[in-house]
N, C-alpha and C positions, 0 to 999 in steps of 0.2 A: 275733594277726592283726588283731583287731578295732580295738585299741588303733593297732597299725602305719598301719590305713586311716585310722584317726580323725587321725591325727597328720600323715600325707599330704593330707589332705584341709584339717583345716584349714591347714597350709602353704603349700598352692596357693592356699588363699583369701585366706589373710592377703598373700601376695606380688601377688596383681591382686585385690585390694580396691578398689581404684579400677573397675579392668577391670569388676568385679561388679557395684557401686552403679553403671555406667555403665548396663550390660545390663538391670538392675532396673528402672531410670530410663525409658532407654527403651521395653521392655516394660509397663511400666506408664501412661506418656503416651500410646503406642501404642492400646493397650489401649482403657485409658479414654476417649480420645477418639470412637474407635469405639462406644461406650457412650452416650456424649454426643452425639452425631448423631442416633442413634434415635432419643433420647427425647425427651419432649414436654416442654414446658416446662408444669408445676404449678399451683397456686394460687400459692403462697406464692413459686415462681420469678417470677411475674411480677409480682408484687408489686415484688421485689427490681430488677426491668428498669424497671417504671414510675417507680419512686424512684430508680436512679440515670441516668434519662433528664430530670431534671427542669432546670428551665435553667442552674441555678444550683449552688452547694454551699451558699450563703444560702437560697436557695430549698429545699434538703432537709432542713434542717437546722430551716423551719419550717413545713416537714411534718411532722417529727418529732416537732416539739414539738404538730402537730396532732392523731399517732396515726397517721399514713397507715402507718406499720410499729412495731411493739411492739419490735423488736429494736435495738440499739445502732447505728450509723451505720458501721464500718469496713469493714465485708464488701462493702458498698452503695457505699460510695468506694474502693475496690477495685476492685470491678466496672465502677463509671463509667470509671478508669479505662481497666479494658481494653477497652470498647466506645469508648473516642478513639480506643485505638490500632489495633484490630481491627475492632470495629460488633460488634452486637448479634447471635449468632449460637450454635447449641445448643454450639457450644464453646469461643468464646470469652466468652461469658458465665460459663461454668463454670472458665475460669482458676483463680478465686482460689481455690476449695478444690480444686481437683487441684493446684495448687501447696502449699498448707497441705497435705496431705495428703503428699505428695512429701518436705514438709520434715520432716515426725514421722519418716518414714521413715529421712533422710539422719541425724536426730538418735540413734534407737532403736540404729542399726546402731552409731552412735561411742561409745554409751554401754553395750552390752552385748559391745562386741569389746576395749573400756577393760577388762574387768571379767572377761573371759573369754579368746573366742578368735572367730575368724570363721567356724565355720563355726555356731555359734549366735548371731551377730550376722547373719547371713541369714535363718536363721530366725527371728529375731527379728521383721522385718522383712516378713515375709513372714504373719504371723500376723493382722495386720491387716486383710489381703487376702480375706481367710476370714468376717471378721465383717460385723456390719451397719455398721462403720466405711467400711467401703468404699464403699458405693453413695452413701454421702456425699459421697464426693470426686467426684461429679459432680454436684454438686445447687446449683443457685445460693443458696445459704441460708449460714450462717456454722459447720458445724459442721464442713467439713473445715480451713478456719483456725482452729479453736477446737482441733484436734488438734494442730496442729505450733504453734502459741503456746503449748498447755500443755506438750509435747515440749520447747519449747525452754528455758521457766522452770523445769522441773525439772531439766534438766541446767544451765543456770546456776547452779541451787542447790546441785546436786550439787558441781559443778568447785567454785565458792568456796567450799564447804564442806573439800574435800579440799586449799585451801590453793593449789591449781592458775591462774593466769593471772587473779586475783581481781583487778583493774585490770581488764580485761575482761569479768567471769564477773556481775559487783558489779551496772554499769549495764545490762548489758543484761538482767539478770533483775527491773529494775527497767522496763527498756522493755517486753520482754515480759507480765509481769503487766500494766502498764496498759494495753498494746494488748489484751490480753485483755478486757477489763472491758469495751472500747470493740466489740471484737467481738459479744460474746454475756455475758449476766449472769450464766449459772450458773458463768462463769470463774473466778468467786469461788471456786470451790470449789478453786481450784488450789493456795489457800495452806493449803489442810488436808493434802496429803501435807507441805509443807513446813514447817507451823507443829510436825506431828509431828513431823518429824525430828529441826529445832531444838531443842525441846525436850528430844528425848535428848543429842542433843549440850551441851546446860547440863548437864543432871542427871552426865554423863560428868566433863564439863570443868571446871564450876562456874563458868561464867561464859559472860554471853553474848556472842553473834556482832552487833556493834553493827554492822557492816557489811551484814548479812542483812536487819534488824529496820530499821534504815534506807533499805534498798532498797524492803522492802515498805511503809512511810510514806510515801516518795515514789509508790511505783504509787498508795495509797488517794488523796493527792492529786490524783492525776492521773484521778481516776474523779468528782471533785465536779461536774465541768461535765456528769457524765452527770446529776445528781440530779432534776431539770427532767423529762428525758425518763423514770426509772425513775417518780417521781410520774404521771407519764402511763398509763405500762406497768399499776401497780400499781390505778389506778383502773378498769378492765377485769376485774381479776383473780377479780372477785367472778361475772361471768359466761362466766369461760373455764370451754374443752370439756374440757381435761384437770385434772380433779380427783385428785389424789394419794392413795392410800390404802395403809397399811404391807402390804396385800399386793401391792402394785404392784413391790415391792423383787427379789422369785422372777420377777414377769415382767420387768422391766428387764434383770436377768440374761442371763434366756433371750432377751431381743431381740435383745442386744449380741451372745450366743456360738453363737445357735440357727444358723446357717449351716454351725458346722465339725461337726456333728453327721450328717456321712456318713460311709460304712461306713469307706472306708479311712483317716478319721481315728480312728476306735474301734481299729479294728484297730493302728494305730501306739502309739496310747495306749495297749493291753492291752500290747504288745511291750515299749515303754519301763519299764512297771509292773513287767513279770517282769524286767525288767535290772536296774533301780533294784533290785529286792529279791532279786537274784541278787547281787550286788554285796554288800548290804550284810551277807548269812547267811557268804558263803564268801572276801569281801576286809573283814574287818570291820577289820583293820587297819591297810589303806590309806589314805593318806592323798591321795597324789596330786602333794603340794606344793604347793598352793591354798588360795591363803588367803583368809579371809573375809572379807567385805565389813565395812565397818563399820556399826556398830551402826546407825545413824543412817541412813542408806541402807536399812537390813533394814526398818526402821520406815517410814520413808517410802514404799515399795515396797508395803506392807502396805497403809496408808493409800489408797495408789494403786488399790488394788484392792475395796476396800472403797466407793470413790467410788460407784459407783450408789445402794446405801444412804444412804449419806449426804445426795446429790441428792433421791433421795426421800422424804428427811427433811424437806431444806431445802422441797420445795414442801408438804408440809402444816402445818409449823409456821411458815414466813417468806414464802413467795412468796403459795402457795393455789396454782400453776398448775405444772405438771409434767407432759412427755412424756418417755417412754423416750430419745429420742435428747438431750436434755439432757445424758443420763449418757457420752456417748460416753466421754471421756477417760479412763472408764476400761478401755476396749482398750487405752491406750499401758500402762496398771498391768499388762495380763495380758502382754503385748510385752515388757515387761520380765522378769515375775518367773518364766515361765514357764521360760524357756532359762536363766535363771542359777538356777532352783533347781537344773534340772538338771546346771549345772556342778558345784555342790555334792554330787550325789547320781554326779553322773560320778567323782569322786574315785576308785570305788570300779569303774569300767568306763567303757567310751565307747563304748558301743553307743546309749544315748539320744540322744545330741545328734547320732548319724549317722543315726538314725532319724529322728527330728523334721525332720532339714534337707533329706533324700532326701524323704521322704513331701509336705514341704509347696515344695520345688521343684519337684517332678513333677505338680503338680496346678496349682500356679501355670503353669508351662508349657504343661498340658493345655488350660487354662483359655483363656491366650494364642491358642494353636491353634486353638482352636475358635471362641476371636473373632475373629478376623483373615483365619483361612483355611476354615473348615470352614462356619460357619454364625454369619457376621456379623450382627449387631440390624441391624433393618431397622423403619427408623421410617414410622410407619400417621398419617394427619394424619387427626384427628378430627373435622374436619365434612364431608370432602371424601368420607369412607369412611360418611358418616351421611349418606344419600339423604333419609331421612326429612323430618331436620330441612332440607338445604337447600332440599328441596320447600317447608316452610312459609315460609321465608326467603324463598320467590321469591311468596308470596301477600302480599297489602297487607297492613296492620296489624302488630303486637307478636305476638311470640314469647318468651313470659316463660320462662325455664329455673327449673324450682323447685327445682334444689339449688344450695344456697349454694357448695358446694365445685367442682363441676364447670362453672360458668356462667362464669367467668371463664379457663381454659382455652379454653373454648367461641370466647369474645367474642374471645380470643387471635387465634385460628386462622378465623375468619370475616374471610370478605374484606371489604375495608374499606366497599366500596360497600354492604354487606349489616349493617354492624355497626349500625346505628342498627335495625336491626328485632329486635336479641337485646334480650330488656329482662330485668333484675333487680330483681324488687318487695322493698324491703326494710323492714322492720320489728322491731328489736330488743327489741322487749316482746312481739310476737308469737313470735318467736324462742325467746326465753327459757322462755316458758311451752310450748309444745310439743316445745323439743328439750331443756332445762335452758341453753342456754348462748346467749350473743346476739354473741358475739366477731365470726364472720363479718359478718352485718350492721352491726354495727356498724362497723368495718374500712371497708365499702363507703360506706358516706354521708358516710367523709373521702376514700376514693378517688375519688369521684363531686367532689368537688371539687379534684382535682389532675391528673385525667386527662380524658379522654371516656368511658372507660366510662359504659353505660349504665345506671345504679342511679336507681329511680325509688321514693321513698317510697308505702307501701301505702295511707292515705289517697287520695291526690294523684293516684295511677295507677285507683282503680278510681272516682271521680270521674269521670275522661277517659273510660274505655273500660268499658262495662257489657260487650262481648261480647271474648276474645280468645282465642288457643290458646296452652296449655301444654306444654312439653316438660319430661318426666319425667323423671330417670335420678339415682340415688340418693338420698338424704334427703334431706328439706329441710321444712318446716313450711306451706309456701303452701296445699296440698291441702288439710290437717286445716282450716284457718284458714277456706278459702272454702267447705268441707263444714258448718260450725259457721255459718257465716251465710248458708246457704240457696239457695247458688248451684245451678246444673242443671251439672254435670259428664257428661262426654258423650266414651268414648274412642272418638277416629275413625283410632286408627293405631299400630302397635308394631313395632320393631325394634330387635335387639342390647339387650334389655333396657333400652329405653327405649318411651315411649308418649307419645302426645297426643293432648291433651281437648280437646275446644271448653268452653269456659268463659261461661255465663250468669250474668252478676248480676241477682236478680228485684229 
């Protein structure tokens, strides 16, 4: 009976597969959208707004080479983009990786319904949705493009690999790696599932794929014109926040999968377990008529999943800088290998793959539901809902924010008449020495020369102003700094976990 439903179900899915990636599609732009209204735009989002608002593409590109963004220039001309077409706005700004993101998607689903069937090519798909891949695809940064560009160079590689439309498969996995590169740096890491695979495919074949190995010549050429801006990036690197360490590899992991870690994902996982091992004690000699991937792909697929490791490899022995979300790409490795081990281990029953696609449908939808219709994000604008700080805003003089990370949000969302009274004292040696890392700061004193932001160097400002108030609200190193030289600190005010001091310099 189980087998009958498996069989009807993927039937109906294969037959409006279209129907399905429509509904997907939609629910998911739907979705996300809704997601992206709420939220506030970040540090590093407006970052991404300030540089693709710059006059020129000449003009950002020597920014770039100034430092005003550590990251590769595509995501940012992407973006510029869609503010010609759209203006600068919490959703159309966030276009390019909900569309990056949309495309792993449209990619994961054609290369595990190739290789299987459709109703774990949904799941597949859907698996994403669960991880910390997700909240990506609303984030103006470059890593839900860094998903569906690695999505699509691995199935490029795959297709030419399998001999499949390689006139087609060849150049464009030769586009995609190098828009990669131009994306985000850790994309390098995309030729490690495919350097593996190739590889077994020589050691199989005995000879190489000159077609593969020349695609990827042409992407490394096509990454030289970054070398300029990676010399930039790489001179920073010595005082960036995220220091790599080999136990960083267990929490990478847990970053990327710590979300599907609710009940009724445990509960489907224990189900599948007992089926997979139900299957193979009392059908140990079925086979099913499915056949097995080829080698080369098994490897690759491996690879793909091993990527966080790897990532965290790359940033203590080659970068020195590394965050968990670096590692994303490899969701697309667990999107892949997850549903087709199970094809394999379905040989034997199809009760797994009805589980996985029911269990992660019904929650994807639940999820829909509940954003859409039950209890939509409802975006909080963060100076307007802070009485505190507008009060001081509305008193003569500087209002210095002394975290480096939330001053800029801040400075965002202050009305414009009001923005010359936020000020950011910055100092990248003071930085360093009280927090380990000067990156923020430093960031800001090339910002300060491509925008209006108000970043005023710590000399220069306490020169000007021997008396000012501070507003407090997460770390930042200003307090220890003017506590160590003898200032009168004085709190005359606290709300929502923040606070301000009257600040005397003796």
């Amino acid at each position: 009976m189980v087998d009958r439903l498996a069989s009807w179900l993927a039937g109906a899915l294969e037959r409006h597969r279209v129907a399905v990636l429509v509904l997907f599609s939609a629910a998911f732009f739907l979705m996300t959208a809704f997601k992206a209204r709420a939220k506030l735009f970040w540090h590093d989002e407006i970052y991404t707004i300030v540089f693709a608002g710059l006059p020129s593409v000449g003009a950002m590109w020597s920014a770039a080479l100034d430092g005003l963004d550590l990251a590769p220039p595509l995501n940012t001309l992407l973006t510029r983009l869609a503010h010609a077409i759209a203006g600068v706005g919490p959703i159309a700004t966030r276009l390019p990786p909900m569309i990056g993101f949309w495309t792993m998607s449209v990619v994961v689903f054609s290369m595990v319904r190739r290789r299987s069937n459709a109703t774990l090519a949904l799941a597949a798909i859907l698996v994403p949705c669960f991880t910390a891949a997700y909240r990506y695809s609303y984030e103006a940064r470059g890593y839900g493009l860094m998903l569906g560009l690695f999505a699509l160079s691995v199935n490029s590689w795959a297709e030419a690999a399998a001999g499949r439309r390689r006139a087609w498969h060849i150049p464009l996995l030769a586009l995609t790696l190098t828009a990669g590169y131009w994306n985000h740096y850790y994309a390098v890491l995309t030729l490690v599932p495919i350097a593996v695979g190739e590889t077994v495919r020589l050691a199989r074949e005995r000879r190489p794929d000159w077609a593969v190995w020349g695609a990827i010549a042409v992407s490394c050429l096509g990454a030289l014109p970054l070398s300029a801006l990676i010399a930039v990036a790489a001179s920073q690197s010595a005082g960036f926040w995220g220091r790599p360490r080999l136990g960083d590899i267990g929490g990478t992991y847990w970053f990327l999968v710590e979300p599907v870690f609710a009940f009724r994902f445990f509960l489907a996982a224990a189900i599948i377990v007992v089926a997979v091992a139900a299957g193979v004690i009392f059908r140990s000699g079925a086979t099913g008529g499915r056949e097995r991937m080829p080698g080369h792909e098994v490897a690759a697929g491996l690879a793909c999943v091993l990527l966080p490791a790897v990532a965290v490899m790359t940033g203590m022995f080659v970068t020195g800088a590394f965050v968990p979300r670096y590692a994303l790409p490899g969701v697309v490795g667990l999107s892949l290998t997850i549903p087709l081990a199970l094809w394999r281990a379905g040989s034997r029953g199809r009760l797994p793959e009805i589980v996985l696609c029911l269990v992660l449908a019904g929650s994807f939808a639940e999820s829909a539901f509940r954003t859409l219709l039950v209890a939509p994000p409802v975006f909080h604008h963060p100076v307007r809902e802070r009485p505190l700080l507008t009060q001081q805003l509305a008193k003569p003089g500087p209002t210095v924010v002394t975290s480096s990370l939330w001053f800029l949000q801040l400075w965002y969302y202050t009305p414009a008449e009001l923005r010359s009274r936020l000020v950011y004292v910055s100092d990248p040696a003071a930085a360093l020495h009280y927090t380990g890392s000067d990156t923020i700061d430093r960031g800001y004193m090339v910002l300060r020369r491509w925008s209006a932001v108000n970043v005023v160097d710590f000399p220069s400002f306490v020169e000007a102003h021997r008396c000012f108030r501070a507003y407090a609200q997460g770390s930042g190193w200003l307090l220890a700094r003017l506590q160590d030289a003898g200032a009168g600190i004085e709190e005359i005010g606290s709300q929502r976990g923040a606070i301000v001091y009257d600040i005397v310099l003796r």
